[in-house]
C-alpha positions as CSV (number, residue, x, y, z in Angstrom):
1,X,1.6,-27.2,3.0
2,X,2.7,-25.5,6.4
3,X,3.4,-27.8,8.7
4,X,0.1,-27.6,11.5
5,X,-2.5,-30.0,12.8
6,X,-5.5,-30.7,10.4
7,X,-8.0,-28.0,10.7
8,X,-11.3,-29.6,12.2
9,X,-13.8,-29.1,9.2
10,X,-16.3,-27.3,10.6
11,X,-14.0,-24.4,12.0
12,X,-14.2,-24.8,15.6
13,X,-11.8,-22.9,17.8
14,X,-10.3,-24.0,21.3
15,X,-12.3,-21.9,24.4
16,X,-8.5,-20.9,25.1
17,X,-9.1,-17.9,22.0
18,X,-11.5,-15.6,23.8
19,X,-8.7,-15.0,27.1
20,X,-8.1,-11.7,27.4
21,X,-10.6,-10.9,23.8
22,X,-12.0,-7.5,25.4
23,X,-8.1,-6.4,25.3
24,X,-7.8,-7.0,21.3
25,X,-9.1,-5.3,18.5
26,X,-9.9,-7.7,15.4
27,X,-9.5,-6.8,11.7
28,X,-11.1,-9.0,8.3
29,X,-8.0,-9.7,5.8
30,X,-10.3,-10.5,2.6
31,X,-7.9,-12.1,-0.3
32,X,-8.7,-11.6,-3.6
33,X,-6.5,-14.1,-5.7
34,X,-6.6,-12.8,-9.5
35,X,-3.7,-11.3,-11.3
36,X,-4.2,-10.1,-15.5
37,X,-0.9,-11.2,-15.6
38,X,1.6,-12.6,-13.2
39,X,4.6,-11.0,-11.8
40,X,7.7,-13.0,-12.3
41,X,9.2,-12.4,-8.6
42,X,6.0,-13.1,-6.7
43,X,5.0,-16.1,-5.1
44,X,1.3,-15.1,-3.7
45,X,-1.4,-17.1,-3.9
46,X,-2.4,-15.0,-6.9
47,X,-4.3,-16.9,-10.4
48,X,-4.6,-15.4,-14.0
49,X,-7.6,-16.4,-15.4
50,X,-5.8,-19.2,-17.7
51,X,-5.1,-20.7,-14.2
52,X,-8.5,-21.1,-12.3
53,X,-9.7,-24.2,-13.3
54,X,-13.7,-24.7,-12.0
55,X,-14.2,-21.6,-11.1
56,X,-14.6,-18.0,-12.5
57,X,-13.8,-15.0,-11.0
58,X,-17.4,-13.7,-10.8
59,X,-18.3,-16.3,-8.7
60,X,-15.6,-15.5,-5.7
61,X,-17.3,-12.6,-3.8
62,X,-20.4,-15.4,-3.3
63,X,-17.5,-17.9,-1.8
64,X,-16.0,-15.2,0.4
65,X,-19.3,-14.2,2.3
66,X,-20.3,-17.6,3.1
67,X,-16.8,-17.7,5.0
68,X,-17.7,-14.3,6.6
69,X,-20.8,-15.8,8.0
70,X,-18.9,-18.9,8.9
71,X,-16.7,-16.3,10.7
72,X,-19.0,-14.9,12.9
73,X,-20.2,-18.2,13.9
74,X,-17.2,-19.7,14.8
75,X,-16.0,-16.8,16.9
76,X,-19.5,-16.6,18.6
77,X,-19.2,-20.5,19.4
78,X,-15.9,-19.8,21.0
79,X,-17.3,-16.9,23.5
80,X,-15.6,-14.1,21.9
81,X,-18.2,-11.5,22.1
82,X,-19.2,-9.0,19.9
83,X,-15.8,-6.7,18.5
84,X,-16.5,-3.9,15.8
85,X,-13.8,-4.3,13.2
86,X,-10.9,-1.5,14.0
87,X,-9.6,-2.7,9.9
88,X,-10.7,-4.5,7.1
89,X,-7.8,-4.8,4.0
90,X,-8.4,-6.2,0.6
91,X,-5.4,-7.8,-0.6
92,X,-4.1,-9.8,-3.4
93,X,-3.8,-10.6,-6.1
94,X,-5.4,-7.5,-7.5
95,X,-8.4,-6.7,-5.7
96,X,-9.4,-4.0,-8.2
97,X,-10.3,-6.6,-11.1
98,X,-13.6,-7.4,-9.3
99,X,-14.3,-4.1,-10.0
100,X,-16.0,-1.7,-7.2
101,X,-19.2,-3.4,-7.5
102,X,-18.5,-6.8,-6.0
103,X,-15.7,-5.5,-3.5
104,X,-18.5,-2.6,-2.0
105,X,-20.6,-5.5,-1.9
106,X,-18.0,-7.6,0.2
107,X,-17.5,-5.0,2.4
108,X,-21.1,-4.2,3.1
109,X,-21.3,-8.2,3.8
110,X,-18.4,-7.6,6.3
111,X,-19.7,-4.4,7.9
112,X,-23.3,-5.8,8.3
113,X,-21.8,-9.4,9.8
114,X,-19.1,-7.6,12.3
115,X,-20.4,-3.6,12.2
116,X,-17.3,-1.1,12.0
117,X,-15.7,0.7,14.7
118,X,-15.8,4.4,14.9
119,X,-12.7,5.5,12.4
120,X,-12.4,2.6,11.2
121,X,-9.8,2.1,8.4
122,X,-10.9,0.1,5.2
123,X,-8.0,-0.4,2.7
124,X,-7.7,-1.8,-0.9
125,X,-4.7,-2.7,-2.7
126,X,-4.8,-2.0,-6.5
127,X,-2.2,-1.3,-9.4
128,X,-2.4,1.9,-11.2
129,X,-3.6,0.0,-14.6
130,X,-6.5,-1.4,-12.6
131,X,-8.4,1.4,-11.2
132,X,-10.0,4.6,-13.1
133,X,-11.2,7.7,-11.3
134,X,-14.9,6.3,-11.4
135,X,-13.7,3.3,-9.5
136,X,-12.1,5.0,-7.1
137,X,-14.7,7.1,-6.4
138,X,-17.6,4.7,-6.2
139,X,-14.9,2.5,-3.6
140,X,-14.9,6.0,-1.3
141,X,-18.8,6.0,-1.6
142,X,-18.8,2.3,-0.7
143,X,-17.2,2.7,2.5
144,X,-13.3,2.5,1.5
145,X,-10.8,5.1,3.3
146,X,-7.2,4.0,1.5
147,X,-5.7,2.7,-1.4
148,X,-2.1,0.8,-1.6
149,X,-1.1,1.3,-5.3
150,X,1.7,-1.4,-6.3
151,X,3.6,1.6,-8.2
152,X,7.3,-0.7,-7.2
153,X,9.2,1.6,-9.6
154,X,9.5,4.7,-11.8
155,X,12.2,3.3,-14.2
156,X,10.7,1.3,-17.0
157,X,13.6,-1.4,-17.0
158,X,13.1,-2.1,-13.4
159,X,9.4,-2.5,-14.2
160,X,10.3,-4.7,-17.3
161,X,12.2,-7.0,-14.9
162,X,9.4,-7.3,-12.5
163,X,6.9,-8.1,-14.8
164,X,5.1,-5.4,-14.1
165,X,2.7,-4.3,-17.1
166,X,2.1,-0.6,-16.2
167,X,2.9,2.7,-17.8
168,X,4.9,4.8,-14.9
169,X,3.1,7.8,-16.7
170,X,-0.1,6.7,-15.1
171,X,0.3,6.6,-11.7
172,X,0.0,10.2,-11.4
173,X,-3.3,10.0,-12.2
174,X,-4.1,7.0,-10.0
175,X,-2.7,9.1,-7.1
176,X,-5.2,12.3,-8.0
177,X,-7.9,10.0,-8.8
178,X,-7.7,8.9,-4.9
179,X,-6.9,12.0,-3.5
180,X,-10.0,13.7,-5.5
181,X,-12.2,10.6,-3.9
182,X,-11.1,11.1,-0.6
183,X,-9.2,8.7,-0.1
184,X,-5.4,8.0,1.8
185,X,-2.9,7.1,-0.8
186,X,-0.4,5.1,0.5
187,X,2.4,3.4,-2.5
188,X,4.4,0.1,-2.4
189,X,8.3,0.5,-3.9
190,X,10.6,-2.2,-4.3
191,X,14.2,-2.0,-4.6
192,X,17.1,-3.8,-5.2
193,X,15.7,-5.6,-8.8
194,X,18.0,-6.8,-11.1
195,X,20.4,-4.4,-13.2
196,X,19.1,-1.7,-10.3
197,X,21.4,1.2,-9.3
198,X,21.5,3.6,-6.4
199,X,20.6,6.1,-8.8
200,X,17.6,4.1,-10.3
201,X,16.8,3.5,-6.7
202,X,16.8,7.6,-5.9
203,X,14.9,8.8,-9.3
204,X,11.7,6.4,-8.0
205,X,12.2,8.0,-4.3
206,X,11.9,11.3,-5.8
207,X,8.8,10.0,-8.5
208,X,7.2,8.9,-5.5
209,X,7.9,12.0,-3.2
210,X,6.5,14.5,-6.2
211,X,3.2,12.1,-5.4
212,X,3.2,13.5,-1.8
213,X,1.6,9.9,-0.6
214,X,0.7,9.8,3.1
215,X,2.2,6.7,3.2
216,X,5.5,4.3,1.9
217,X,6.2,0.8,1.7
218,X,9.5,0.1,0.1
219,X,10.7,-3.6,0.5
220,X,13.6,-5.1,-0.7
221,X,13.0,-7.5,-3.3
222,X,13.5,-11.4,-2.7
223,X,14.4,-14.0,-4.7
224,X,11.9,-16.4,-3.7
225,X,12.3,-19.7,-4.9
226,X,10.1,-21.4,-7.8
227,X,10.0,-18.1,-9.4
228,X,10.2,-17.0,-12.6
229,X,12.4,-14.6,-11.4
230,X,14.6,-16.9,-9.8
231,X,14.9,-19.3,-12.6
232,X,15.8,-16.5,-15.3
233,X,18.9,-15.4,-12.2
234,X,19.4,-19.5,-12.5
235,X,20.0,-19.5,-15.9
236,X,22.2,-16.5,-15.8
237,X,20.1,-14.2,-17.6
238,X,19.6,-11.8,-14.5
239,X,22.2,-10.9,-11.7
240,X,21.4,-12.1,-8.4
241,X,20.4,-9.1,-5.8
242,X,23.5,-8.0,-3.7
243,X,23.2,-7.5,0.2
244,X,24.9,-4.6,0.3
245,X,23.1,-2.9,-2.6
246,X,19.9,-3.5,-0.7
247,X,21.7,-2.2,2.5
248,X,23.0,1.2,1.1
249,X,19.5,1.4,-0.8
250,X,17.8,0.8,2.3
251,X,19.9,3.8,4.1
252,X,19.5,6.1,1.0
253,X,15.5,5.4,1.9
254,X,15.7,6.4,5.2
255,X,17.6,9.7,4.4
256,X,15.6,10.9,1.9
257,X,12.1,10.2,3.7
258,X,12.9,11.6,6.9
259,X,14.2,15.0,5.3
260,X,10.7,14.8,3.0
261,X,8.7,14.7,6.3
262,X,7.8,10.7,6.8
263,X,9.1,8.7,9.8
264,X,9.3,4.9,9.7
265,X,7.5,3.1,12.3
266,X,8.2,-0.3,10.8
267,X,11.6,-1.6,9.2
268,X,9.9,-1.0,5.6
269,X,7.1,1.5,6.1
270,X,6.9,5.2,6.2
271,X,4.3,7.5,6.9
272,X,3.0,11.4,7.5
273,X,2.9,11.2,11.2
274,X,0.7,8.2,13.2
275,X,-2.7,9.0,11.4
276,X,-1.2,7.8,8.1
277,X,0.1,4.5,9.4
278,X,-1.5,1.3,8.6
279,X,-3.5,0.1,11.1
280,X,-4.2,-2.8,10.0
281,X,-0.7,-4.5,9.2
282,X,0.1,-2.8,13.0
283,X,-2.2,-5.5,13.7
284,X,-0.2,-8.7,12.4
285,X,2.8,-7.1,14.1
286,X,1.6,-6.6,17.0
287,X,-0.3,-10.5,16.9
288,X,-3.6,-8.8,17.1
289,X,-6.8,-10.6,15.8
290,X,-7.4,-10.8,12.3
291,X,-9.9,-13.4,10.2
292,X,-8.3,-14.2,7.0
293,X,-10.9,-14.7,4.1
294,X,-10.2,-16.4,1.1
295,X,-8.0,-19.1,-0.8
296,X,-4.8,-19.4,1.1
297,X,-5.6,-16.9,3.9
298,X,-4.3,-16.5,7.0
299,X,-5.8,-16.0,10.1
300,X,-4.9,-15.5,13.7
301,X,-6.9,-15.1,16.9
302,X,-6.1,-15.3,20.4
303,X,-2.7,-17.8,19.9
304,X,-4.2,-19.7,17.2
305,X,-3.4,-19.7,13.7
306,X,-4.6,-21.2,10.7
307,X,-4.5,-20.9,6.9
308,X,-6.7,-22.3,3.9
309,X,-6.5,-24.2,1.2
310,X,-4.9,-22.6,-1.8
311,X,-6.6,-23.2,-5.0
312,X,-9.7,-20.7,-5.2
313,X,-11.7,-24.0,-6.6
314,X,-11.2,-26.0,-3.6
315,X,-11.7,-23.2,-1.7
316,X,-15.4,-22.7,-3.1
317,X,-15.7,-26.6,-3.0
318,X,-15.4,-26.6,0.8
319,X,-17.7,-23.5,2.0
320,X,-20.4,-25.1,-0.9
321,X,-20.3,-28.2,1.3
322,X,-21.0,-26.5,4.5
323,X,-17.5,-26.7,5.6
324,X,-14.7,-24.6,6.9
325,X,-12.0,-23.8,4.0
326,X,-9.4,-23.8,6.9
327,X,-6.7,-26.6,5.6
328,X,-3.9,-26.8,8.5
329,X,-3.6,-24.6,11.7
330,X,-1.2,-24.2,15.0
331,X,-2.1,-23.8,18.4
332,X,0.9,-21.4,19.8
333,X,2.2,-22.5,23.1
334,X,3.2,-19.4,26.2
335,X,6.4,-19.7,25.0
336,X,5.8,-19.7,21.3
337,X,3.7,-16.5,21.4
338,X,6.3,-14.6,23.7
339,X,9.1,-15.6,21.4
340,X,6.7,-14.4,18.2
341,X,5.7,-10.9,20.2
342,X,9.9,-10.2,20.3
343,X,10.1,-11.0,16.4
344,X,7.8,-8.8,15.5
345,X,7.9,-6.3,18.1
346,X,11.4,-5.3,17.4
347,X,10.6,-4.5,13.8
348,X,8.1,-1.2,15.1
349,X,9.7,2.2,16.3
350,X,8.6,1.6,19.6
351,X,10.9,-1.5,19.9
352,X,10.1,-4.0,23.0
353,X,9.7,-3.7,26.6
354,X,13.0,-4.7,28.3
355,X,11.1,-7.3,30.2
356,X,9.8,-9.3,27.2
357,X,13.7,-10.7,27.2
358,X,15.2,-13.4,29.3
359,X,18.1,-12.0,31.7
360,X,20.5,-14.1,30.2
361,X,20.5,-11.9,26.9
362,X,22.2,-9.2,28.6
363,X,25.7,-10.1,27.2
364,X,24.0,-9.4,23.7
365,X,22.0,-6.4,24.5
366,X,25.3,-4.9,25.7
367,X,27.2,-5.8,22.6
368,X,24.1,-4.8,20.4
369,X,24.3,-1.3,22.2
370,X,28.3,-1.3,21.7
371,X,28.0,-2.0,18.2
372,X,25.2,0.6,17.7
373,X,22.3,-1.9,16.8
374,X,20.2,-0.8,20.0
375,X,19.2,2.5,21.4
376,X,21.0,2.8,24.3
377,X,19.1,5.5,26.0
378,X,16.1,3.4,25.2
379,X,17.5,0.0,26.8
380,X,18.3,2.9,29.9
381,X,14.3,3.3,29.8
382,X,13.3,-0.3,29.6
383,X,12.9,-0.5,25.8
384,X,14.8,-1.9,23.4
385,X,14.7,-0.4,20.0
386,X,16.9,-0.9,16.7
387,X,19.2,2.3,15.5
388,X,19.2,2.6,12.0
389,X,22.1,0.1,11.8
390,X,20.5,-2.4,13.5
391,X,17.4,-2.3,11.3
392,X,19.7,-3.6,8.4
393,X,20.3,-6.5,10.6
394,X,16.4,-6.4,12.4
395,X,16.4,-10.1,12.0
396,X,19.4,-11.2,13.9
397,X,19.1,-8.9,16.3
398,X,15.3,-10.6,17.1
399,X,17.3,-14.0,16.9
400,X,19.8,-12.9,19.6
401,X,17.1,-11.9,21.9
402,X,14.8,-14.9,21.7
C-alpha cells in the first residue's frame, strides 16, 4: 500500500479542491484490469482470468459506473462546479477484451454523468491481437477518437522476452483497421529488452515509421521488481538492461523521429505536430484533474490524491456497499505541489518557468547550462528546458532544481 491517510469511506473531499477549479480542465482515467495473458516485465494492476477470484469480468463495467456516479457526487459535494471532460482514456490491462459493447457503454455512462467538451479526445489502449476492424469501427461510432496499440517491438525475440503473445505481422492491419474507422493511431515501443541491439532497436523504429502513426511512445524498459522478468535476470537466464544501451537507444530515437517528421514534447513521446499529442497524459504532467475509475486507480484533483484498492473483487465489494473504493490518499501541501509541478514540468518541451525555482539553484542551472543539460537561450528567456543531453538525465536534473 502507498503510504497516505485512510480514505474517508464515503469519498468526501476537503473544500480546499475546488480553489482555482474554473482554471482546470478534468479528464476520467477508466482502468480496465484484465490481461489473456500476463506480460513478464509488467507490474500493473492487470488480472488473467485464472486470477480474479469473486468476480468475472462481465460484471466490471456495472462496478465502474457506480464509481462514475459516486464521482459526480463527490465533486459536486465539494463545490467544484460543472467541468465538460477535455479526455477520457481507457487503460489497462487490456481494455479491448470487454469488447466494444461494454466499453461504448462506459463511455456513454461517462459522457451522460460529466457531458464532453467540444473536441474532446477519447482514447483506448488495446493490443493488436485484441481488436478486429469491426471493433474498431463500432468504438469510432461509439464516441472513441484514438487508439494506443501496445505494438513494443517488431523483432519476434524481443516480443518472446516480453511475453508478448502477438504476431508482429498483424499490427499492420490493426493500424489500417483504425485509420479506416477514423480513428488517431498512436503506438507504444519499448526498448532496451534483454538480448536487444541497436540494430533490433532501429528495425522496430523503421516497422513503426512504415505505420506512419500520428503518435510514439517509446519507453525504456524497467526491471521492476517482483517480476517475472526480474526473477528470470535473477537467476541468470536474461542479462540485466544496460544504462548506456538505453542511452544511445534513446538518442538513436530521437534522430530517426525528428528526420521522419515527429517532435517529442515529452521525454518519451513523439507526435505529428500539437494535434496528435495526448492530451490527456499532458494532463497528469501538468497535475491537472483527473478521476481515476477502477481497481487500483489513481486520481488527482485540486492537490489531492488518492488511489483504490487493488483487487477488482474488493473493488466491487466496496461500491456494492454504498461506499467509496478509494483505499489511501494524500493531501499535497504548497510546497509539495510546487516541488511536484518542477518534476513533471521539466519532462515537457516547454520546460519550466524560471520562477518555479528557488534562487539558490543558480549554481546548478549554470553548471547544467555549462554541461549542456539546459537550454541556455531558454534560461536567457525565463524557461528552463532540457537539451537532448539533459533528457538522458531528466531526473537528476528535476532533483537539482527542487
Amino acid at each position: 500500500m502507498l503510504e497516505g491517510d485512510v480514505a474517508p469511506l464515503d469519498g468526501a473531499l476537503p473544500s480546499q479542491v475546488a480553489d482555482g477549479v474554473e482554471s482546470r480542465s478534468l479528464g476520467v482515467y477508466l482502468h480496465v484490469p484484465f490481461c489473456a495473458v500476463r506480460c513478464g516485465y509488467c507490474d500493473f494492476n492487470t488480472y488473467t482470468a485464472q486470477e480474479l477470484r469473486g468476480v468475472s469480468q462481465a460484471s466490471y463495467p456495472q462496478h465502474a459506473m457506480a464509481e462514475i456516479e459516486l464521482a459526480k457526487r463527490v465533486m459536486d459535494d465539494a463545490g467544484m462546479g460543472h467541468r465538460a471532460l477535455s479526455t477520457v482514456f481507457f487503460g489497462g490491462g487490456t481494455p479491448t477484451l470487454l469488447g466494444p459493447g461494454p466499453l461504448v457503454e462506459l463511455l456513454h455512462k461517462t459522457i451522460d454523468t460529466f457531458t464532453l467538451a467540444e473536441g474532446a479526445e477519447v482514447s483506448v489502449e488495446a493490443n493488436p491481437d485484441s481488436v478486429t476492424a469491426d471493433d474498431l469501427m463500432a468504438l469510432a461510432r461509439g464516441g472513441f477518437t484514438r487508439v494506443s496499440l501496445g505494438v513494443q517491438s517488431a523483432n519476434s525475440h524481443v516480443l518472446s522476452v516480453l511475453d508478448r503473445t502477438h504476431d508482429p505481422a498483424r499490427v499492420p492491419e490493426a493500424v489500417q483497421a483504425a485509420r479506416d474507422a477514423g480513428l488517431q493511431v498512436s503506438l507504444d515501443l519499448i526498448y532496451g529488452s534483454p538480448g536487444e541491439t541497436l540494430t533490433m532497436w532501429e528495425d522496430t523504429l523503421g516497422y513503426a515509421l512504415e505505420l506512419e502513426p500520428d503518435h510514439l511512445s517509446a519507453y525504456a524498459l524497467i526491471v521492476e521488481p517482483g517480476t517475472a522478468l526480474a526473477r528470470r535476470i535473477s537467476r541468470g537466464e536474461l542479462e540485466a538492461p544496460l544504462d548506456d544501451v538505453h542511452a544511445d537507444m534513446y538518442l538513436t530515437t530521437e534522430e530517426v523521429l525528428t528526420q521522419a517528421g515527429f517532435s517529442w514534447y515529452e521525454i518519451s513521446n513523439w507526435a505529428r505536430g500539437e494535434q496528435c499529442e495526448s492530451r490527456h497524459n499532458r494532463t497528469y504532467w501538468d497535475s491537472g484533474d483527473w478521476w481515476g475509475i477502477g481497481p487500483g486507480a489513481h486520481s488527482h484533483l485540486g492537490g489531492v490524491r488518492w488511489w483504490n484498492v487493488k483487487h477488482p473483487a474488493a473493488y466491487s465489494t466496496r461500491l456494492l456497499g454504498q461506499h467509496s473504493p478509494a483505499l489511501g490518499r494524500e493531501v499535497l501541501s504548497d510546497t509539495d505541489r510546487s516541488l511536484e509541478r518542477i518534476l513533471l514540468g521539466i519532462r515537457m518541451r516547454e520546460g519550466i518557468p524560471q520562477d518555479w525555482v528557488t534562487s539558490d539553484k543558480a549554481p546548478f542551472v549554470a553548471e547544467a547550462i555549462s554541461r549542456g543539460l539546459l537550454v541556455g537561450s531558454e534560461a536567457l528567456n525565463g524557461r528552463y528546458v532540457l537539451t537532448l543531453q539533459g533528457r538522458l538525465v531528466a531526473d537528476y536534473v528535476a532533483r537539482e532544481l527542487t
